[in-house]
C-alpha positions as CSV (number, residue, x, y, z in Angstrom):
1,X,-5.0,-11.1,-6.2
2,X,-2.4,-8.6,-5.5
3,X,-1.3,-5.9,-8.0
4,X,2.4,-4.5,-8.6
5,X,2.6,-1.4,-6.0
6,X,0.0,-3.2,-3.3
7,X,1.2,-2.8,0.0
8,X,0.1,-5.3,2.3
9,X,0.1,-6.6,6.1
10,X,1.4,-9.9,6.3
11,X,0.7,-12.7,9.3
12,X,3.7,-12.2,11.1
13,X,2.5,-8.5,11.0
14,X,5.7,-7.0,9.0
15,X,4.3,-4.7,5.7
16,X,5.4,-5.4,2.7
17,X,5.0,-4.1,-0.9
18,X,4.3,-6.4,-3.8
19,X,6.9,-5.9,-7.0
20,X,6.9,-7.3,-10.5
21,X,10.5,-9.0,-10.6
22,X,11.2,-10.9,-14.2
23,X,12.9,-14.3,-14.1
24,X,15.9,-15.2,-16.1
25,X,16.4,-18.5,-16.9
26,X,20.1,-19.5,-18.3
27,X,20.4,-21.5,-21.5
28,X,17.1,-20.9,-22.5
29,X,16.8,-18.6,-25.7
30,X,13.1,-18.6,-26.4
31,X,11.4,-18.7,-23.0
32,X,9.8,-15.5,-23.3
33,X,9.4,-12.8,-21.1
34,X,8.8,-14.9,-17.6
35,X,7.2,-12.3,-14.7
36,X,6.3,-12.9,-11.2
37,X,4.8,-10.6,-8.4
38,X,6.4,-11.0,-4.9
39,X,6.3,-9.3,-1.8
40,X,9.4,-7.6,-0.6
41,X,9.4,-6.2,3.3
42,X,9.5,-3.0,3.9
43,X,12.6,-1.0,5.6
44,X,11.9,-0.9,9.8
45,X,11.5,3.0,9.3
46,X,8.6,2.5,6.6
47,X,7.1,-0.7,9.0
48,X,7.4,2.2,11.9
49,X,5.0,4.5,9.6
50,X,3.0,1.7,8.8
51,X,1.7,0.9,12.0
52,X,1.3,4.2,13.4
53,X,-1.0,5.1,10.1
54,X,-2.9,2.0,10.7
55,X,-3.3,2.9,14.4
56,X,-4.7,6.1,13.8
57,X,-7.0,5.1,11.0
58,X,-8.6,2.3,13.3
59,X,-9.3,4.9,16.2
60,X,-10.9,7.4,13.3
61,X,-13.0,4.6,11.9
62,X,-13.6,3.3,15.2
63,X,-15.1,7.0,16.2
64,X,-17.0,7.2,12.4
65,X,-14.8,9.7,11.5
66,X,-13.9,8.4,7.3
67,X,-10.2,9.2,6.7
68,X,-7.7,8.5,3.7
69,X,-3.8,7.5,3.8
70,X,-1.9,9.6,1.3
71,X,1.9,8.7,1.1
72,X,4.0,11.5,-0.3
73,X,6.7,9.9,-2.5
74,X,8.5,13.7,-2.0
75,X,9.0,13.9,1.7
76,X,8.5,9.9,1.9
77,X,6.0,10.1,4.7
78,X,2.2,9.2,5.3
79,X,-0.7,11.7,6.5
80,X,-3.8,11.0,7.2
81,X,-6.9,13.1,6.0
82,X,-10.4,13.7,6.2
83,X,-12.2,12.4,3.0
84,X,-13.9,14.5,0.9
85,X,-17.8,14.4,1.3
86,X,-19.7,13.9,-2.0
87,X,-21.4,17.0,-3.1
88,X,-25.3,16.6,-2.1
89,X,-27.1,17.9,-5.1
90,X,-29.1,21.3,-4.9
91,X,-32.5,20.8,-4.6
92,X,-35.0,22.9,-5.9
């Protein structure tokens, strides 16, 4: 099940980002609020991205190196970083 915000790979391998749209239907007065989630592709820049982050985060996994995607809404961009290891516990 997909959630509004999910982006996703699709199988002819174009991304795409799931949005909740609302459906009007004409004529109809009391037919509530009607809401479906669909997946709308992604600009070629942002499928660019995309790939290149996937790319990358298979070679780190791929080496056992664990790594997180972060997109930055500001700049628009992805990076890649190390994640953070838990804390081991002191031990006495």
């Amino acid at each position: 099940m997909a959630y509004d915000g999910e982006l996703v790979k699709m199988e002819n391998g174009r991304w795409a980002r799931f949005q909740r749209c609302q459906v009007y239907r004409p004529g109809v007065e009391d037919a509530g609020e009607t809401m479906l989630l669909i997946a709308v592709e992604l600009e070629e820049r942002y499928q660019r991205q995309l790939d290149e982050a996937a790319d990358s985060l298979a070679q780190y996994r791929y080496q056992g190196v664990p790594v997180q995607v972060r997109f930055d809404s500001g700049s628009q961009g992805i990076t890649l970083q190390p994640e953070q290891a838990a804390s081991a516990p002191a031990v006495h």
